[in-house]
C-alpha positions as CSV (number, residue, x, y, z in Angstrom):
1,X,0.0,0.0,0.0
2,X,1.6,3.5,-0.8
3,X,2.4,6.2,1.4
4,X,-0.5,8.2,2.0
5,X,1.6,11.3,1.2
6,X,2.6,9.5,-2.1
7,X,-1.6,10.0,-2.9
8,X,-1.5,13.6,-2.1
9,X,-1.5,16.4,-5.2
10,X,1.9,18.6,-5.0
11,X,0.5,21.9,-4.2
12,X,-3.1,22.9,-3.2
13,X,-5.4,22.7,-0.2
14,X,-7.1,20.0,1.4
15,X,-10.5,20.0,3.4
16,X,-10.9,18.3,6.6
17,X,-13.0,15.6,5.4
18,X,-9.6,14.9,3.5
19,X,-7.3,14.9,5.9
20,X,-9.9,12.9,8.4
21,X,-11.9,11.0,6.5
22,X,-15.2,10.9,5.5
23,X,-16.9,7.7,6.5
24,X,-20.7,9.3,4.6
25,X,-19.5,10.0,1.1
26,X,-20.3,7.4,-1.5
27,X,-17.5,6.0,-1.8
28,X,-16.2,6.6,1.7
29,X,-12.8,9.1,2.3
30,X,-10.4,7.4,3.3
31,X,-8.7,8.8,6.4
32,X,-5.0,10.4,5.9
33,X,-4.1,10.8,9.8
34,X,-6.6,8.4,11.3
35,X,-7.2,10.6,14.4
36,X,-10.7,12.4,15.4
37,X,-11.9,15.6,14.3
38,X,-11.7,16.6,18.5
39,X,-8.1,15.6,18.3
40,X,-7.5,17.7,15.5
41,X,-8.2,20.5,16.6
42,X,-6.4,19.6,20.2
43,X,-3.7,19.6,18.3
44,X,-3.7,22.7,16.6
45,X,-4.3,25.1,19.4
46,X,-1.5,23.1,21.1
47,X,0.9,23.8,18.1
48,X,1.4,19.9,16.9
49,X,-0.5,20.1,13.6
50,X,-0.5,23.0,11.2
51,X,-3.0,26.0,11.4
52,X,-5.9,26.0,8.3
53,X,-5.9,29.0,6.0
54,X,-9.3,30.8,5.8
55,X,-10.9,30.6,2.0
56,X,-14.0,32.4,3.2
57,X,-16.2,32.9,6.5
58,X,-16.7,29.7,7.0
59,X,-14.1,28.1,5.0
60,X,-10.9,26.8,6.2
61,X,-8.1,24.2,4.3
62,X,-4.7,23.4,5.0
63,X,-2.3,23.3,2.5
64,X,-1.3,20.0,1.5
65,X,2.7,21.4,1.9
66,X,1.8,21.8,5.3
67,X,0.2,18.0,5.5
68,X,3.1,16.3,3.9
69,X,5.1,18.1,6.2
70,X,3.5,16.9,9.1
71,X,2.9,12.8,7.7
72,X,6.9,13.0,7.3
73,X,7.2,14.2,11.1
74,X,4.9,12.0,12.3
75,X,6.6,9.1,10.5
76,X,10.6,10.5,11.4
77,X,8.8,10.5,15.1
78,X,7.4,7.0,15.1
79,X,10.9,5.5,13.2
80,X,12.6,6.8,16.2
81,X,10.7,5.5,18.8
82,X,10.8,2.3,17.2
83,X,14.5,2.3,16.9
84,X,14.9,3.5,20.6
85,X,12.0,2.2,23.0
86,X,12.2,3.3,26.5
């Protein structure tokens, strides 16, 4: 199975029924960080994952830089706590 940053467009924005799935679309999203929304945005205001940018009022996205950035993080993270476990 690839990556799921190897799926991911270059440049752009993503949604957050992208990044998170969306289990009620026909066919279902599949899930890039298989977390929940509540975690998300946890994680946000505590500075782990990347702020949205604001398309409109209601509108946010993330830019899929930022994403790839992160899925390399989180994968540099989990290599080294595989490598050293305490």
């Amino acid at each position: 199975m690839p990556a799921p940053s190897a799926t991911l467009p270059e440049t752009g924005f993503l949604r957050l029924s992208h990044i998170l799935g969306d289990p009620k679309t026909d066919p279902p999203t599949p899930a890039i960080l298989p977390i929940s929304r509540a975690s998300w945005w946890a994680g946000i205001k505590a500075g782990r994952y990347p702020k949205g940018v604001k398309l409109g009022q209601r509108s946010i996205a993330w830019r899929v830089e930022d994403i790839r950035a992160l899925i390399d993080r989180l994968a540099a993270g989990k290599a080294a706590t595989e490598q050293h476990p305490e």
